[in-house]
N, CA, C and O atoms as a printed pandas DataFrame, in Angstrom:
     atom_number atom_name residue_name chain_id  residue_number  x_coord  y_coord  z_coord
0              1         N          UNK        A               1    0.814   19.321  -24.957
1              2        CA          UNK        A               1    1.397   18.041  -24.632
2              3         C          UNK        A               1    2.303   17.588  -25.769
3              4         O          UNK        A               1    2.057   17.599  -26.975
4              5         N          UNK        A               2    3.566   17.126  -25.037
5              6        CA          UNK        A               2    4.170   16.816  -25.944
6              7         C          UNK        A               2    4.237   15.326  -25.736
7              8         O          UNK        A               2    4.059   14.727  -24.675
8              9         N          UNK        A               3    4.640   14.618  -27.401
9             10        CA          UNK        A               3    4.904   12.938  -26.909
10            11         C          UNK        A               3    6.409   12.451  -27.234
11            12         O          UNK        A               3    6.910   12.384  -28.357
12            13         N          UNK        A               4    7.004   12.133  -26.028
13            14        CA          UNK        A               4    8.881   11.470  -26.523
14            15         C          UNK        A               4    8.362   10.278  -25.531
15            16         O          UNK        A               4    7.778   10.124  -24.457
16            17         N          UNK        A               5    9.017    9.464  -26.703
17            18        CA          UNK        A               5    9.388    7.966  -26.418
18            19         C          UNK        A               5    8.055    7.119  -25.763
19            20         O          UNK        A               5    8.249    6.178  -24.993
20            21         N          UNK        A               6    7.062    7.434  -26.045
21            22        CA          UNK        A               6    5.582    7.089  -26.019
22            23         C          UNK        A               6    4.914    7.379  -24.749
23            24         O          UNK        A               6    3.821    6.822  -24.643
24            25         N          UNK        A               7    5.404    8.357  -23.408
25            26        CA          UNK        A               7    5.200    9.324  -22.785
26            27         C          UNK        A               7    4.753   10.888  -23.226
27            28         O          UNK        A               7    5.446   11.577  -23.975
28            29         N          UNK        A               8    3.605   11.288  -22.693
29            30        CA          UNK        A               8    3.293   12.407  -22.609
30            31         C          UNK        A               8    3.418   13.537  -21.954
31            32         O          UNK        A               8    2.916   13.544  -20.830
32            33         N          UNK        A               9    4.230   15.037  -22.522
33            34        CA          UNK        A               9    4.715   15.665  -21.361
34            35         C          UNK        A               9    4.216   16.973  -21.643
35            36         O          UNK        A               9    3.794   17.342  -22.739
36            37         N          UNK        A              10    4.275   17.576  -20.719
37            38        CA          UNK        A              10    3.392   19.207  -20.945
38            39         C          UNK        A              10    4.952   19.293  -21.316
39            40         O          UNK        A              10    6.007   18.721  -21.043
40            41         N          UNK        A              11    4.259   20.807  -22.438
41            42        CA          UNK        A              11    6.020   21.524  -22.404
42            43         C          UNK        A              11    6.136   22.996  -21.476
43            44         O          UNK        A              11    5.021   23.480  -21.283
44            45         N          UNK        A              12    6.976   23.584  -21.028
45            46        CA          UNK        A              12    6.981   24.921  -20.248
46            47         C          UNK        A              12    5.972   25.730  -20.925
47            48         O          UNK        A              12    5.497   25.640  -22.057
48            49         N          UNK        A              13    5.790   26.417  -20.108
49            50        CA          UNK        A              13    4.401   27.626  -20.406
50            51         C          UNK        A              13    2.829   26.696  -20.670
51            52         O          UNK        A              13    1.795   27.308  -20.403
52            53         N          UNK        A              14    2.736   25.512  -21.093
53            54        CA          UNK        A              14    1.325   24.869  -20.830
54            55         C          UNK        A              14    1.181   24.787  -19.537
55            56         O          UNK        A              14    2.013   24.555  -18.661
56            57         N          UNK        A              15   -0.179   25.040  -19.473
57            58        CA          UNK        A              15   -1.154   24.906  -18.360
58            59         C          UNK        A              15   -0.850   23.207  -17.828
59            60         O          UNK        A              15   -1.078   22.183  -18.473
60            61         N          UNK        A              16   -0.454   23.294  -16.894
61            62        CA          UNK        A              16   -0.447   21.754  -15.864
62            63         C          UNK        A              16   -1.862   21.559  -15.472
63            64         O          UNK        A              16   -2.589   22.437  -15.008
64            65         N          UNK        A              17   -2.227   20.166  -15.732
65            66        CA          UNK        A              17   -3.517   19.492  -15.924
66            67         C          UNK        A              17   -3.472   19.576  -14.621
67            68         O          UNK        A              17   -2.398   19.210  -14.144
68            69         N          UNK        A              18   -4.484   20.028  -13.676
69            70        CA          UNK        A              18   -4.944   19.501  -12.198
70            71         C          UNK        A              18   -4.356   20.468  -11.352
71            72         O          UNK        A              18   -4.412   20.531  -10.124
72            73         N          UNK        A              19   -3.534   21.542  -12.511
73            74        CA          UNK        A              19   -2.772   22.714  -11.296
74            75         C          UNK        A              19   -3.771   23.189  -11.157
75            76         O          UNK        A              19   -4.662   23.169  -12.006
76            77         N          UNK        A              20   -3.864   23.906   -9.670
77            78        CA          UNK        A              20   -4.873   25.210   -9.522
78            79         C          UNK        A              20   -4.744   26.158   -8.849
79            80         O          UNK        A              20   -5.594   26.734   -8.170
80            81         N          UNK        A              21   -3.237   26.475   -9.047
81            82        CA          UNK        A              21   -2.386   27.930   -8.600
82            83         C          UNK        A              21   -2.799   28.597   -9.317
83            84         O          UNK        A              21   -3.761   28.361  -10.048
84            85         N          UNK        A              22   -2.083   29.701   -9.261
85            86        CA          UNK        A              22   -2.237   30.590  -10.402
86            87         C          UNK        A              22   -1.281   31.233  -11.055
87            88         O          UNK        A              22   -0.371   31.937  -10.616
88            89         N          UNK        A              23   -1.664   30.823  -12.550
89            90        CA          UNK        A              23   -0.753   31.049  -13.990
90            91         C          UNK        A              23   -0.988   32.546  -14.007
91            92         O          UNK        A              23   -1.658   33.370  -13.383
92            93         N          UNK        A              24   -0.036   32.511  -15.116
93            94        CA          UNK        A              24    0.480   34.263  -15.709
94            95         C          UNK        A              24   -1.043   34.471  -16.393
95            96         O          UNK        A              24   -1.744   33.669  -17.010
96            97         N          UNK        A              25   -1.245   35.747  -16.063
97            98        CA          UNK        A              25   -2.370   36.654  -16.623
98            99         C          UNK        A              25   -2.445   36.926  -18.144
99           100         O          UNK        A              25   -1.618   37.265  -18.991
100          101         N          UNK        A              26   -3.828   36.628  -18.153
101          102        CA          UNK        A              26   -4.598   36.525  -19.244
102          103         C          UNK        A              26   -5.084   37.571  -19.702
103          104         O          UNK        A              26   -6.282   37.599  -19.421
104          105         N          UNK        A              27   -4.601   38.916  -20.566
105          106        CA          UNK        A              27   -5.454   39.778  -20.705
106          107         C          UNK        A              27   -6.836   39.573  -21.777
107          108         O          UNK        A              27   -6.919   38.741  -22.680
108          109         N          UNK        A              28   -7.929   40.654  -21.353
109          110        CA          UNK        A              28   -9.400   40.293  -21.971
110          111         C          UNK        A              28   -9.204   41.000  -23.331
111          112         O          UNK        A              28   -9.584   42.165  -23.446
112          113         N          UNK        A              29   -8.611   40.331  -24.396
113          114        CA          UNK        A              29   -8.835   40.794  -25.725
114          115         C          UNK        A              29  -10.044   40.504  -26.680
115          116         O          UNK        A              29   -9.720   39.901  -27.704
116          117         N          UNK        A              30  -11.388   40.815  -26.550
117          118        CA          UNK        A              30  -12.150   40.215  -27.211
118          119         C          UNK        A              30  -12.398   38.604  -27.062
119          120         O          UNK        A              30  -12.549   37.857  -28.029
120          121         N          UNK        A              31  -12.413   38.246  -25.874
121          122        CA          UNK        A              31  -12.145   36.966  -25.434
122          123         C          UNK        A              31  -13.780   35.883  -26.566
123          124         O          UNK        A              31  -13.515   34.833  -27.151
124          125         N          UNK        A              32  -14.666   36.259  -26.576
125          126        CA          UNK        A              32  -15.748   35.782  -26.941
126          127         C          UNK        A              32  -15.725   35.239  -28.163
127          128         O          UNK        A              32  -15.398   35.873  -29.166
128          129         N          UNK        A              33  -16.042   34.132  -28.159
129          130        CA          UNK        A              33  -15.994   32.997  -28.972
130          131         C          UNK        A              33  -14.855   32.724  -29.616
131          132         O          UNK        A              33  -14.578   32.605  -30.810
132          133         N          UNK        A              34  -14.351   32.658  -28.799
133          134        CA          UNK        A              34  -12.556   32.298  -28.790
134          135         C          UNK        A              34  -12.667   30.987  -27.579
135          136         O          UNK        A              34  -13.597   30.772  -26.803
136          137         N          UNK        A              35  -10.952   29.981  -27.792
137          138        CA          UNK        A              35  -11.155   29.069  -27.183
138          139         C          UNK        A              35  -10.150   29.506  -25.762
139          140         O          UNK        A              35   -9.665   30.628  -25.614
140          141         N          UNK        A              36   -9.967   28.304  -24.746
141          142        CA          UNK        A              36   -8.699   29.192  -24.080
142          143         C          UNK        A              36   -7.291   28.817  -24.457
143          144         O          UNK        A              36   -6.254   28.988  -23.815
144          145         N          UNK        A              37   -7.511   28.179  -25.829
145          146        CA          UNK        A              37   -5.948   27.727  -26.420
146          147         C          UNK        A              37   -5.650   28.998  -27.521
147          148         O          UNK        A              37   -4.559   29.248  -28.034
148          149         N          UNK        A              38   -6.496   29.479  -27.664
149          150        CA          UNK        A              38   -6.314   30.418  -28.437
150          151         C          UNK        A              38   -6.606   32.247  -27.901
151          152         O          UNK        A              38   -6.631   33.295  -28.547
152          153         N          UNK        A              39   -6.755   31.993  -26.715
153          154        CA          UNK        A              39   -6.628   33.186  -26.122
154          155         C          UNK        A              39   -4.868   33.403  -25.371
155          156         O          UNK        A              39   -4.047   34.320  -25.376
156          157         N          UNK        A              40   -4.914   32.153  -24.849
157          158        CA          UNK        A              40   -3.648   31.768  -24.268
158          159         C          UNK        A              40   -2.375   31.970  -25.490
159          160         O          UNK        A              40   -1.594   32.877  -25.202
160          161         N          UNK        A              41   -2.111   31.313  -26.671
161          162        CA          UNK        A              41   -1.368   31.922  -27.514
162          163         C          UNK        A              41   -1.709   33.473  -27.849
163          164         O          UNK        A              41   -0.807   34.139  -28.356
164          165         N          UNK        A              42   -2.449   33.833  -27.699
165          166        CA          UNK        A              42   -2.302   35.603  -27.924
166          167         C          UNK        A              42   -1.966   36.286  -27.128
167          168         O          UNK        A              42   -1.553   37.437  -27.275
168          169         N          UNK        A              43   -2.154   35.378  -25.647
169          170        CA          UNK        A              43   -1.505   36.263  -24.491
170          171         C          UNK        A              43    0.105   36.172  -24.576
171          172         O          UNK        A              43    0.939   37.077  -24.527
172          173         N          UNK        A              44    0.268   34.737  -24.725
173          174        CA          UNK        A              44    2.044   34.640  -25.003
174          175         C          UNK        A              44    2.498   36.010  -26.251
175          176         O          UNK        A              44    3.222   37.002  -26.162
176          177         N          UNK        A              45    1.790   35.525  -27.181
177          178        CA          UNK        A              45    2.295   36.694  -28.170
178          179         C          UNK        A              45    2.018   38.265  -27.700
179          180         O          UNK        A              45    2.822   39.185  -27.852
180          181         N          UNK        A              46    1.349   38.315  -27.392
181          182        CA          UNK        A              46    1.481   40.126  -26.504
182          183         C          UNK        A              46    2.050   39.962  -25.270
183          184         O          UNK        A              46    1.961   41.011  -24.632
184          185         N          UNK        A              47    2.632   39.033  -24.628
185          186        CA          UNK        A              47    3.480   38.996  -23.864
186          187         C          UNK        A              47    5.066   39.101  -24.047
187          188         O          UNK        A              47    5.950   39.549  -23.318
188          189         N          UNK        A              48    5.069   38.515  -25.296
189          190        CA          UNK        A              48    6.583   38.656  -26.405
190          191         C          UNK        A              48    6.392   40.073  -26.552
191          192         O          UNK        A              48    7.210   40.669  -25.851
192          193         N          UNK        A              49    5.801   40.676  -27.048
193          194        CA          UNK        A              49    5.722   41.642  -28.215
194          195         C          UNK        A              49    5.809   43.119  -26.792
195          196         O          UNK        A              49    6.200   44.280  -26.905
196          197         N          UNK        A              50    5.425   42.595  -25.952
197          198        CA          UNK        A              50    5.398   43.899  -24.652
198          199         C          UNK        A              50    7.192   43.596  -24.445
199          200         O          UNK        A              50    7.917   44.557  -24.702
200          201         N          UNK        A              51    7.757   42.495  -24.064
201          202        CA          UNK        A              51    9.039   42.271  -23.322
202          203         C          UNK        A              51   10.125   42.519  -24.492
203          204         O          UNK        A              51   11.302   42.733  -24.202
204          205         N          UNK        A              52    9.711   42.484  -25.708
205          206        CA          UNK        A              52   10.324   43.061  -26.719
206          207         C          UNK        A              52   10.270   44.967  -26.747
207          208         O          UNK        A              52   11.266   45.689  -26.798
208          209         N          UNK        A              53    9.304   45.275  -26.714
209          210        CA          UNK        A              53    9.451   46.692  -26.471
210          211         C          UNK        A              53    9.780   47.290  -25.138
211          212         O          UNK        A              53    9.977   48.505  -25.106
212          213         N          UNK        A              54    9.856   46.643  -24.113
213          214        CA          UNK        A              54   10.114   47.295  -22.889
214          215         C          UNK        A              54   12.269   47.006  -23.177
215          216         O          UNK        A              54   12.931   47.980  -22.821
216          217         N          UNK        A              55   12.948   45.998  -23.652
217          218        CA          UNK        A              55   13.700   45.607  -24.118
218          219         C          UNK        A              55   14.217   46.989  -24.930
219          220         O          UNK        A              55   15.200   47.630  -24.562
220          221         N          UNK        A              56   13.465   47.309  -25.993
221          222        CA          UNK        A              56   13.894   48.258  -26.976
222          223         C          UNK        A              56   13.970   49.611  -26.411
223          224         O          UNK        A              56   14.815   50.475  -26.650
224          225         N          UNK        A              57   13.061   49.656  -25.706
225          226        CA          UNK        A              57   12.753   50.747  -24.849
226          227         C          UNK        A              57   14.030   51.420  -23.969
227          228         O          UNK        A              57   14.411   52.590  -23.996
228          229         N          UNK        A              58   14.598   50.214  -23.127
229          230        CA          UNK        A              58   15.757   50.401  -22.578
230          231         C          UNK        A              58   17.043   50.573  -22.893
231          232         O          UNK        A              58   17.741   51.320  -22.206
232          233         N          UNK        A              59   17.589   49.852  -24.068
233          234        CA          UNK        A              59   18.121   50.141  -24.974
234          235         C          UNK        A              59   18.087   51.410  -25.803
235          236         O          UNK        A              59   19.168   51.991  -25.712
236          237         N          UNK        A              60   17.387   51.916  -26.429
237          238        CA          UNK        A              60   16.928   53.148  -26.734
238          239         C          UNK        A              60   17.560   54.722  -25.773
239          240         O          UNK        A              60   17.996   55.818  -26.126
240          241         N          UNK        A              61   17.277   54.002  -24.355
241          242        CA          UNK        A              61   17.450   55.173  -23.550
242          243         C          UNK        A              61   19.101   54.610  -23.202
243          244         O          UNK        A              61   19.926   55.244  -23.859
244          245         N          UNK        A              62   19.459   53.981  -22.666
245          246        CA          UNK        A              62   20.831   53.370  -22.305
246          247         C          UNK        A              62   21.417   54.173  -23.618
247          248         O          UNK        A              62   22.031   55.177  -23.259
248          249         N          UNK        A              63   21.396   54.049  -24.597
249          250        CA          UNK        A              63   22.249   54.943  -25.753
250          251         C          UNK        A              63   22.326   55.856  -26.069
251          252         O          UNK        A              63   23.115   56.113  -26.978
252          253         N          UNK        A              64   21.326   57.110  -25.321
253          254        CA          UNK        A              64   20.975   58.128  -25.509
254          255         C          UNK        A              64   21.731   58.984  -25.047
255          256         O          UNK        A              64   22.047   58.965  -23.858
256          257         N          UNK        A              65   22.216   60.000  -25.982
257          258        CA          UNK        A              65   23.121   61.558  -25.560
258          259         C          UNK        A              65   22.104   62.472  -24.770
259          260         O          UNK        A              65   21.395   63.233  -25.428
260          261         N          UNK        A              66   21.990   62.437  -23.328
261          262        CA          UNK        A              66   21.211   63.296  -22.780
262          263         C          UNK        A              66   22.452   64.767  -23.036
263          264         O          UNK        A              66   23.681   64.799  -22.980
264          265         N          UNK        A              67   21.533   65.713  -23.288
265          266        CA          UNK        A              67   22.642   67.501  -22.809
266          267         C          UNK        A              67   22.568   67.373  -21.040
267          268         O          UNK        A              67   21.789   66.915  -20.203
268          269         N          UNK        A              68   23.555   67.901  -21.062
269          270        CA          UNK        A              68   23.966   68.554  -19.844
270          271         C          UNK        A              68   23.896   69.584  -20.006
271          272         O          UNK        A              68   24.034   70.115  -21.108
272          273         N          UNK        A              69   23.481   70.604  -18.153
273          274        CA          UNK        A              69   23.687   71.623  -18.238
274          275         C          UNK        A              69   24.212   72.116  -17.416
275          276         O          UNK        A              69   24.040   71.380  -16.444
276          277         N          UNK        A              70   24.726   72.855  -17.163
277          278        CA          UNK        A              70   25.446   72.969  -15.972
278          279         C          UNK        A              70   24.801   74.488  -14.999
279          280         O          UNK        A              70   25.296   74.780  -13.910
């Protein structure tokens, strides 16, 4: 929650109070005795850290001198 101008506002990617769709997946990293604010930032961060390498990944190959053979 964020506070502007003495209103309170979720910011993107927080959990909406009273939603009960369903949010982006949570993987089980040692979840136990952990909170879900702090499971939830580790999911964002291995969620960065995957879309960063799938990113590099493509790049990587997009530049690549495959041989030909004929």
């Amino acid at each position: 929650m964020v506070e502007k101008g003495g209103k309170e506002y979720v910011e993107l990617g927080d959990p909406l109070p009273g939603y009960t769709g369903f949010g982006k997946r949570v993987l089980a990293n040692n979840i136990f005795g952990r909170t879900y604010a702090e499971c939830l930032k580790e999911s964002k961060r291995d969620d960065h850290q995957l879309q960063h390498e799938k990113h590099k990944n493509y790049h990587t190959q997009l530049h690549s001198d495959v041989p030909f053979k004929f």
